[in-house]
N, C-alpha and C positions, 0 to 999 in steps of 0.2 A: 428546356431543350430536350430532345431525343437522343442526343449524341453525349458520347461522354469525350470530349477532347482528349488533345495529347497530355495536355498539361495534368488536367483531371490523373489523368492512368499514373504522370510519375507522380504526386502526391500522395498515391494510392499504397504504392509500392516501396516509394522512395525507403522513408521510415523502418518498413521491415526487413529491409535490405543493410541499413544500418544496425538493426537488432542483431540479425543475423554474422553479421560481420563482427561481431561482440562475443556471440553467446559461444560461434562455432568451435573458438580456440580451447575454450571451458568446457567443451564438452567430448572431445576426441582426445587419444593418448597417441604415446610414440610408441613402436613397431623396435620389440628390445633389440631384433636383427635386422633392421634395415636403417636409414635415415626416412623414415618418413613417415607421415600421420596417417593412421589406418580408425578407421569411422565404425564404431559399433553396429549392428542392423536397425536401432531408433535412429543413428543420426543418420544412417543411409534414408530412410524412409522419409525423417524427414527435409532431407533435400530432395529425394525426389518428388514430395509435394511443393516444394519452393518451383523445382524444375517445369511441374506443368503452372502453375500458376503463371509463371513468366511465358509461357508459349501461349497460353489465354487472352495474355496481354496482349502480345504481338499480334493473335489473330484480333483482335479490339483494334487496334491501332493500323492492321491492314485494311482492318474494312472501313475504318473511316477513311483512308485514303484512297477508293476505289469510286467510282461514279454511277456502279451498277448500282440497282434498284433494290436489289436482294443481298442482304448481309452476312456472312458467314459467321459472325456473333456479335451478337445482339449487345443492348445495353443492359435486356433483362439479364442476359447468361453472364455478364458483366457481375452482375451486383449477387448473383449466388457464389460469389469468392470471398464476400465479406466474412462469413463467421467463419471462411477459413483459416481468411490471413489475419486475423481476432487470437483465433487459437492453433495458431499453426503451431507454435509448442508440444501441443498435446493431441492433436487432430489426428487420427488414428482409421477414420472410415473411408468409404469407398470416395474415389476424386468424384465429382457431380458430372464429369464430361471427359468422354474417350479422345485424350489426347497424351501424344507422348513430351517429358520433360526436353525443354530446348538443351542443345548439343553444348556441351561445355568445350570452350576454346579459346584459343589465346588469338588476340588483333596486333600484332607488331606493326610497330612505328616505319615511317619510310626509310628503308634502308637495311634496319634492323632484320626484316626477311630476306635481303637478298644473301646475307651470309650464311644465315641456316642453309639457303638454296643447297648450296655447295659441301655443305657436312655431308657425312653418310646417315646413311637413312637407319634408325633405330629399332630395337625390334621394338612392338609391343609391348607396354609397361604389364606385369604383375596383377593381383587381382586388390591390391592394396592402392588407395588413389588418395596422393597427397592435396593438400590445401590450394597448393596454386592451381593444380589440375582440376579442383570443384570449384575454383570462384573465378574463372576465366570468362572475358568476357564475350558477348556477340553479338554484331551488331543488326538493330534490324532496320527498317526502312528509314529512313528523315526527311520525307520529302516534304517540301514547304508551297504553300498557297502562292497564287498568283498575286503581285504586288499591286495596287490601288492603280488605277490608267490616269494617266495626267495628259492632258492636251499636248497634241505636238510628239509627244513622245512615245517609243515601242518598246514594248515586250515581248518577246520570246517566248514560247512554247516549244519545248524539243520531244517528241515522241519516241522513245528508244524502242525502235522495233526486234531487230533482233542483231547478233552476232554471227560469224563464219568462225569454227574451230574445227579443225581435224578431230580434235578428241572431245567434241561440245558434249557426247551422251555420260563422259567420265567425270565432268566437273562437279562439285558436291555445292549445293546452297549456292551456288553464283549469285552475283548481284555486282553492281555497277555504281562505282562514286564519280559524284558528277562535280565539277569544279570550275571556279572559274579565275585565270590568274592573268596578271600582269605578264611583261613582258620579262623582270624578274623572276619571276615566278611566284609572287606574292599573289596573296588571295584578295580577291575585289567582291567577293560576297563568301555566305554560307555555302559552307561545305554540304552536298547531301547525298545519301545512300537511299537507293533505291532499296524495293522488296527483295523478298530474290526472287529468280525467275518463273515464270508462269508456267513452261514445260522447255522440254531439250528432245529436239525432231531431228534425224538425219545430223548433218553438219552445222546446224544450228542452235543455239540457246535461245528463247523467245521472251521479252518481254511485256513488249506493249503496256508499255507504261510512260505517263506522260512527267517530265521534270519541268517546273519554273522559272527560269531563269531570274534572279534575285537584284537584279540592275535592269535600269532601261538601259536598252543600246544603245544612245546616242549619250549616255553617260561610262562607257568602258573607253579607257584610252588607248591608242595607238599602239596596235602591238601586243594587243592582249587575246587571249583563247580561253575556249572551253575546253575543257580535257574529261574523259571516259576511262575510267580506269577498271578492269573486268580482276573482280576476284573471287577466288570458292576459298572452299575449306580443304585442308589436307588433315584428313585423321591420323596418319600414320608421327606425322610432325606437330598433329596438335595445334596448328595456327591457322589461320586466315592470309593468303598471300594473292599478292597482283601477279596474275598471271601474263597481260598485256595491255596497254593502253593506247588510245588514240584521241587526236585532237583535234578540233576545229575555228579555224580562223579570223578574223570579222570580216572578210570579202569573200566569206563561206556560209555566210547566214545570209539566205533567201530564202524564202516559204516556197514549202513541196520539200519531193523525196532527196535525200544524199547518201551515199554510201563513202565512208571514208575511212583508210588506210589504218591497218593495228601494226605497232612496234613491240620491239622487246623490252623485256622491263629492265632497268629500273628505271619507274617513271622520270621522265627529261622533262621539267616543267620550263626550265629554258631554252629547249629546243636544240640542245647546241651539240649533242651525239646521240641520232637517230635511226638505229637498225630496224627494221622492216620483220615482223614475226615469220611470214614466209611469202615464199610467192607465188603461193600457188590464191587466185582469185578469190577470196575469204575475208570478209570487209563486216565492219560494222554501217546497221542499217537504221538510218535513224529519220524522221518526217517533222520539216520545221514549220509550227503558224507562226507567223508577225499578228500584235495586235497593235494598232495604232487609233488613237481618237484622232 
């Protein structure tokens, strides 16, 4: 094959992501005047060739996910990372490709962001960056293939066109998890995260990008939805948070266009206390196929 799958990439990485998680404790000291771990200039350097190797990935892993013709990295540009994650220990010369290392940050669990919400805002940490601050994680795409067509039965294609935000130019790395829950709120398939967004125009964030839906519709039960949950990045807070979500129905799934309503977070996967982000006409814009044999 020409392609190097998803799987392929975390095999690839997996392993030296464990070394690393080993090696890094062994090799940084503690800061006699602060609480915190302060990183020599080898071990700066080498995180930040861990840094772009993992943005490499992602661009690998976006462009398999993409339908255009033309790849933004190849499988060849793929395989010149080998002698470096070999010897990334000691690898010392120039990176083979002008990219910067992915943003180190933290993904809070549901809930767990909406309390930070409410802190006061901290200043900028120091020029010293501890351990949890370098192995924070971020998430990048997961979007999943369309499932096998069985007679009788539909699947969903959702085209996430774009978003309405007041402040759409300010959001950092946006992207969209895409979900699909019971009327609990329990989850009836894979969770999945979109890339992030393709640009930010005027009052909108643009995607255009297409999600799976991971059940056929005539197998989700009574009372179940898809949910859109829109997040960026906050540098100042260091984390990943829902900025707003919105959901959609099963007597809301018809093929063509829909725009449909964003609330305020904290995500309500049971529907049962629902504010409105604002009112002013600002909608998420999403385009649905039905595939049925």
């Amino acid at each position: 094959t020409t392609l190097l799958n998803s799987q392929k990439i975390k095999s690839l990485s997996c392993g030296r992501i464990i070394t690393i998680g080993i090696l890094v404790p062994a090799i940084c000291q503690k800061s006699q005047t602060e609480d915190k771990v302060v990183f020599c200039p080898a071990v700066l350097l080498f995180l930040k060739t861990v840094g772009k190797i993992a943005t490499c990935l992602e661009l690998r892993s976006t462009a398999l996910q993409t339908t255009q013709s033309q790849e933004e990295f190849r499988l060849e540009d793929l395989k010149k990372l080998e002698p470096i994650i070999k010897n990334i220990l000691s690898y010392n010369k120039d990176f083979p490709f002008d990219v910067q290392p992915i943003p180190l940050r933290k993904i809070l669990a549901p809930g767990e962001e909406e309390n930070l919400e409410f802190e006061e805002e901290e200043e900028d940490g120091g020029a010293g960056a501890g351990v949890s601050d370098l192995f924070t994680t971020r998430v990048p795409g997961t979007l999943l293939p369309r499932l096998p067509s069985e007679p009788g039965m539909t699947l969903l294609t959702i085209k996430i066109e774009k978003i309405g935000l007041k402040d759409a130019g300010q959001c950092i790395d946006p992207y969209v998890t895409v979900s699909v829950k019971d009327i609990n709120g329990v989850d009836m398939t894979p969770v999945q995260d979109t890339p992030v967004a393709t640009r930010k125009e005027d009052m909108y964030v643009h995607f255009a990008v297409d999600v799976e839906i991971q059940k056929h519709i005539e197998r989700l039960p009574k009372g179940a939805a898809i949910f859109f949950e829109f997040k960026h990045y906050k540098p100042k807070k260091r984390f990943t948070s829902t900025k707003c979500f919105a959901f959609m129905e099963m007597d809301e799934i018809k093929a063509g266009q829909i725009v449909i309503e964003l609330y305020k977070k904290p995500t309500d996967f049971k529907r049962k206390k629902l504010q409105l982000l604002t009112k002013k006409p600002l909608y998420l814009h999403l385009h649905q196929i039905l595939h049925k044999e």
